[in-house]
N, C-alpha and C positions, 0 to 999 in steps of 0.2 A: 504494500500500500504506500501510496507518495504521503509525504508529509508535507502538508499546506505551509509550514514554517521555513522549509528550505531558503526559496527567495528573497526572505524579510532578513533584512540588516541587523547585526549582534550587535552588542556591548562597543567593541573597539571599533565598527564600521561607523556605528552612529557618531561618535568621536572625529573620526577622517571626514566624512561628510560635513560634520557642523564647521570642521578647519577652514575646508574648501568654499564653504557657505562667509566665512568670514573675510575670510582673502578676496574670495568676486565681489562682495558689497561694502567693505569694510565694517570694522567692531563702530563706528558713527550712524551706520546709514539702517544698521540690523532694527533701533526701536522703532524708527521712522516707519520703514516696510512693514515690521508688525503690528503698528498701531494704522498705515494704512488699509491694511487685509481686514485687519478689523471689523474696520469702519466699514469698506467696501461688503463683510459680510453680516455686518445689520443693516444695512440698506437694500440686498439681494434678500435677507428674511420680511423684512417691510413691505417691499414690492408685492414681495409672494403670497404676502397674509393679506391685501390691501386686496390683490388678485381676484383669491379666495373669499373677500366678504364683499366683493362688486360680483359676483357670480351668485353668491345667497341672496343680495340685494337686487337684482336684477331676474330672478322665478318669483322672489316677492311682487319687484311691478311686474312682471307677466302676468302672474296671478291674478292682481290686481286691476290689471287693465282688462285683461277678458270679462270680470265681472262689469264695469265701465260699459265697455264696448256692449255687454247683454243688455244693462239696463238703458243705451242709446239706442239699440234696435229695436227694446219692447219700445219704448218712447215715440220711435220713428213709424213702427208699423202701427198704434193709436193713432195719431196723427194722419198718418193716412185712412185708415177707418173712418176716422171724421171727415176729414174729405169727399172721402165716397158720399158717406150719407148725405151733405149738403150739396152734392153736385147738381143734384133734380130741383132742386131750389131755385126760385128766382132771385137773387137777390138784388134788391133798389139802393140805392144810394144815397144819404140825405146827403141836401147840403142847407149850408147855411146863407148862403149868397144867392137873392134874388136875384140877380143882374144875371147871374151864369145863366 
């Protein structure tokens, strides 16, 4: 059976790598990078949850608006009913204006 630990870096490699890591960026520039990364990864969690509650907030107004839109078409189709009905109707005009 392989052993899934083979690949992963011991004790003394981690040491040689963090060398190498000091020398490319220098021991000045190491808090700077890690307080960037940081930063840059509460801002990638932010996005992500901000994402995530414009998607719950957004089957809310769906939800929301199909009832909307139900109680505009019962509204729409009354209103046309009444219409109908009054169609057969004569209706007059008053006015107020002799002259016309």
């Amino acid at each position: 059976m392989i052993d899934p630990m083979i690949g992963m870096p011991q004790g003394a490699e981690w040491l040689v790598i963090l060398a190498i890591v000091v020398l490319v960026f220098g021991a000045a520039k190491l808090p700077e990078l890690a307080r960037s990364s940081g930063q840059a990864l509460r801002i990638f969690k932010s996005e992500t949850k901000g994402l995530r509650d414009d998607d719950k907030a957004e089957s809310e107004t769906t939800e929301a608006q199909r009832e909307i839109e139900a109680r505009n078409e019962a509204r729409t189709e009354t209103q046309a009913e009444a219409r109908n009905e009054t169609s057969g109707e004569v209706l007059r005009e008053r006015r107020d204006d002799p002259t016309a």
